[in-house]
N, C-alpha and C positions, 0 to 999 in steps of 0.2 A: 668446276670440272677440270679435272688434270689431263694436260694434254697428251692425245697421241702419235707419239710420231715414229717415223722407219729410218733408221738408218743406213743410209745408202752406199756410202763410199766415205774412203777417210782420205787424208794424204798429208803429205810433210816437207819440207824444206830446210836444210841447214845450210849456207854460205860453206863452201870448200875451205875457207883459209883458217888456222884453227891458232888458237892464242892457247901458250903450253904456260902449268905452272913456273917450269925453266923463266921461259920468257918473261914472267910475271915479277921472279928474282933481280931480272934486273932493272927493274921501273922503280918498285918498292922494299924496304925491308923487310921479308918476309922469306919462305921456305917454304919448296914442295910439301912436306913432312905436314908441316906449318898446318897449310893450307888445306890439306887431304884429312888431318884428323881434326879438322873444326869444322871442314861443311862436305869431303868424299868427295870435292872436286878437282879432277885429273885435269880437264881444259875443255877450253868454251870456244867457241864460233865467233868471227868477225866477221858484218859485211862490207866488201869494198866495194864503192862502185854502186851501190846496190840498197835503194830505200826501202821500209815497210811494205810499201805496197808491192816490188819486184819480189820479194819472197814471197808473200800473201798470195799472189799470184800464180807462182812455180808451185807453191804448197795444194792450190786450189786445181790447176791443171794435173796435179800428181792423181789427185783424186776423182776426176774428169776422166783420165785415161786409166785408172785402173780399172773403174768401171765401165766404160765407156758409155757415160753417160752424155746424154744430149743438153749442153748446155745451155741450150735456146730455152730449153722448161726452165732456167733460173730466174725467178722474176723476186727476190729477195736476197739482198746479202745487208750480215751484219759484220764487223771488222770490230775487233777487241784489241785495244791498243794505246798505248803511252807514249809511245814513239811514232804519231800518222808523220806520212810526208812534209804537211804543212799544216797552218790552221784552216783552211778550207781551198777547194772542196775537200771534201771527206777520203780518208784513207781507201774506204769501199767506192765512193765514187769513181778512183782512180780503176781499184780491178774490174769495175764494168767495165771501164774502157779497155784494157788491158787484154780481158777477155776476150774483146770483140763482141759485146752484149748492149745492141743496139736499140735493141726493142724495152719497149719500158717496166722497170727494175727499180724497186724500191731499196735504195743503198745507205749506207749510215753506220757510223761508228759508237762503241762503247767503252768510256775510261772507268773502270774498278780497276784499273790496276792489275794484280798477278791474278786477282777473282775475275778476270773480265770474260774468261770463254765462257763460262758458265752464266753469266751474267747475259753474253749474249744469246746460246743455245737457250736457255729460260725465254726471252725477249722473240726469237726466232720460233720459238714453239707457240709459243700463244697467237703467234703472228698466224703462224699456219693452222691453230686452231680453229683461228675467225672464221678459216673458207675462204681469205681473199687470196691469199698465197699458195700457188702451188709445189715450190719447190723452192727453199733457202739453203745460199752456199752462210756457212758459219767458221769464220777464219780466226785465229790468232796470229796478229804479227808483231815482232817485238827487233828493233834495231838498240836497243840498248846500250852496245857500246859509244853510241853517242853522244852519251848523258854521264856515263862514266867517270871518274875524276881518279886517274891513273895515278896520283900522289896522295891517292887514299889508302891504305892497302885495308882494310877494314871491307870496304866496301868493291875494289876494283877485281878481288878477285873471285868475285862471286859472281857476274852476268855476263852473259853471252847474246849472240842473237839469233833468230829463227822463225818459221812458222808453219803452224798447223792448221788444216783446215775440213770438214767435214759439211758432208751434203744431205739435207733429211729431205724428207717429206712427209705431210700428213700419212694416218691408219687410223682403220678402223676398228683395227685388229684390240680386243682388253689386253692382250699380253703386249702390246706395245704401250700401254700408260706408263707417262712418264714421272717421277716425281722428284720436284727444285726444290732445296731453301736455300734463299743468298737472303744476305743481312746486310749492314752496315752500322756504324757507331762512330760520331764523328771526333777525330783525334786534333786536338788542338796544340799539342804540344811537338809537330813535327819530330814525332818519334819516324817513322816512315814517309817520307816525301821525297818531291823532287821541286825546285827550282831550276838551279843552272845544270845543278849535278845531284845523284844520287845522294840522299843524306837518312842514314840512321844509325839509332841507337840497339844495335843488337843485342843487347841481354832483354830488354825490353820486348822486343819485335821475335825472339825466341819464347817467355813466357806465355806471350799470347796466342803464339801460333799453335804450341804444344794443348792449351786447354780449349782453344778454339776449333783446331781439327777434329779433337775427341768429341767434343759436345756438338759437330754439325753431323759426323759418322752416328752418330746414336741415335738423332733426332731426324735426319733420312730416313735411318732404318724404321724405325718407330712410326714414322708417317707412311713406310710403303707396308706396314707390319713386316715384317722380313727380319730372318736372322744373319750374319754373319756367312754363316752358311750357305747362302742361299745368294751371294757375293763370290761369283768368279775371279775378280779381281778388285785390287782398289787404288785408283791410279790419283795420286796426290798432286796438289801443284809443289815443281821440282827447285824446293828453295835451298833447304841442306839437308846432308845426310841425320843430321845429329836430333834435328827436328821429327824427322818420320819414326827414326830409330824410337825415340821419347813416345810417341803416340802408339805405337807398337807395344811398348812395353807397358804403357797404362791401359793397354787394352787386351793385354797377357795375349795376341797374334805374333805368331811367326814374321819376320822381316819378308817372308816370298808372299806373303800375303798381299804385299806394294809393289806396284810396279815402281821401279826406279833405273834414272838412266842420267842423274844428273852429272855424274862423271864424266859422262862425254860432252853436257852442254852448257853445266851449270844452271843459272838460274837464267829462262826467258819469259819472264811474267806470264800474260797472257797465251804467248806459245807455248805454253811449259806442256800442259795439260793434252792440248790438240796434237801433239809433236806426240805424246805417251801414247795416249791412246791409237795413233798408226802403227806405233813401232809396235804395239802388244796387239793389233789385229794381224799385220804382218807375220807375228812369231806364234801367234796362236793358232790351236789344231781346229780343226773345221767345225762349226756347228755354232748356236746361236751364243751368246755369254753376255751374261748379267754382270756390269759393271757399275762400280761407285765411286765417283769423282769428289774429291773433297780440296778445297786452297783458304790461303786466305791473302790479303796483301793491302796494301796503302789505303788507307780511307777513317778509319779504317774499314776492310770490306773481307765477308768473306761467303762462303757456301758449299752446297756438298747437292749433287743429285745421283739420281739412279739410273740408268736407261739400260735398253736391249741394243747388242750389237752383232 
């Protein structure tokens, strides 16, 4: 049974301090020019001062006080993430506490990498499906500059940091069914990893992404029957511009058909998606909207769902 859930409130977080292609010039060899016509990013987010879990937090509170929702109902959080605090506790552990969420709260984190919100909101649904859960906060947080290897230019100029975060709850409502695929395939050739520092092979990790997005968008739709059409928006995880562009074009859709915003953040894995989807309820005109989420990232992992917002 596919589950159903309501969407309650979204919210968002980006660190104030902003790292400029400029800036980028002078670390590595490389050019705004450069940079903007191979992935359409302008500049990304640093956090100073400031772990995964402080943004996950500020992102989780945005969405708290827009709705002004009562946080005492959160007895579930899942936190998506490649960047936690530490190895234990858990990055989610930490925003219980944060939150001031005393009472008992089932917390815990998910690594798929840039696939991990959806990975989580999948994981947070069924959770709420059971009946044990009343109300799951579902975060993306990503400090990524961390991991960064600034004498890359390959790589350094593509991730930023941030977080997104969204609050459901079960329904009973059929027009709230919600429908997941995430996958995986295991990559053994560190085409996409991380050890000390971010390491990939980008012509590689663009092939895939390109035939990967198209064939989870078909196969969502396919499983909710639904057309295109029937798809208010479709908000991608934010890796490069030249990637969605591809996917667009093998799928003969206009580029406004995607939400995009990687210009101002770059790529923040897990946040990417959670961060889109506030900035496109914020800017969207009133009334319900049928969105499709589609990423893919490290693992290799990827997936695509539908839901109502």
């Amino acid at each position: 049974m596919r589950p159903r859930i309501k969407v309650i409130s979204t919210g968002k977080y980006v660190p104030p301090h902003i790292i400029t292609n400029a800036e980028l010039e002078t670390l590595v060899e490389t050019s705004s020019e450069w940079i903007v016509s191979r992935t359409g990013i302008l500049r990304r987010r640093k956090a100073i001062n400031e772990d995964a879990s402080d943004m996950a937090c500020k992102a989780a509170m945005a969405a708290i006080d827009k709705s002004g929702y009562d946080k005492k109902k959160i007895d579930l959080i899942v936190v998506a993430t490649i960047t936690g605090d530490q190895m234990t506790p858990s990055t989610a552990n930490f925003v219980q506490g944060k939150l001031g969420l005393d009472h008992e709260v089932m917390s815990f984190d998910v690594n798929a990498a840039c696939s991990g919100f959806m990975y989580a909101l999948e994981v947070a649904s069924s959770l709420l499906e059971s009946g044990k859960f009343k109300a799951a906060l579902v975060i993306g947080t990503e400090r990524l500059t961390k991991i960064v290897d600034y004498t890359d230019r390959n790589t350094c100029v593509l991730f930023g940091d941030g977080a997104g975060a969204m609050i459901i709850e079960p329904s009973t409502a059929a027009s709230d069914e919600t429908y997941f695929y995430n996958a995986a395939r295991s990559d053994q050739n560190d085409t996409l990893t991380v050890k000390r520092y971010i390491e990939m092979d980008g012509r590689k990790v663009y092939l895939f992404a390109v035939d990967i997005m198209e064939k989870s968008i078909r196969k969502i739709l396919a499983e909710a029957e639904l057309s295109l059409d029937d798809i208010d928006i479709i908000i991608p995880h934010q890796a490069n511009e030249r990637i969605i562009t591809a996917v667009a074009k093998a799928m003969k859709l206009p580029i406004d058909k995607f939400m995009l915003n990687l210009s101002e953040y770059g790529n923040t894995s897990a946040a990417s998606i959670p961060i889109s989807i506030a900035e496109y309820l914020d800017q969207a005109k009133q009334g319900a909207k049928r969105i499709l989420l589609v990423g893919f990232g490290g693992g290799y992992t990827w997936g695509s769902a539908i839901l109502k917002v």
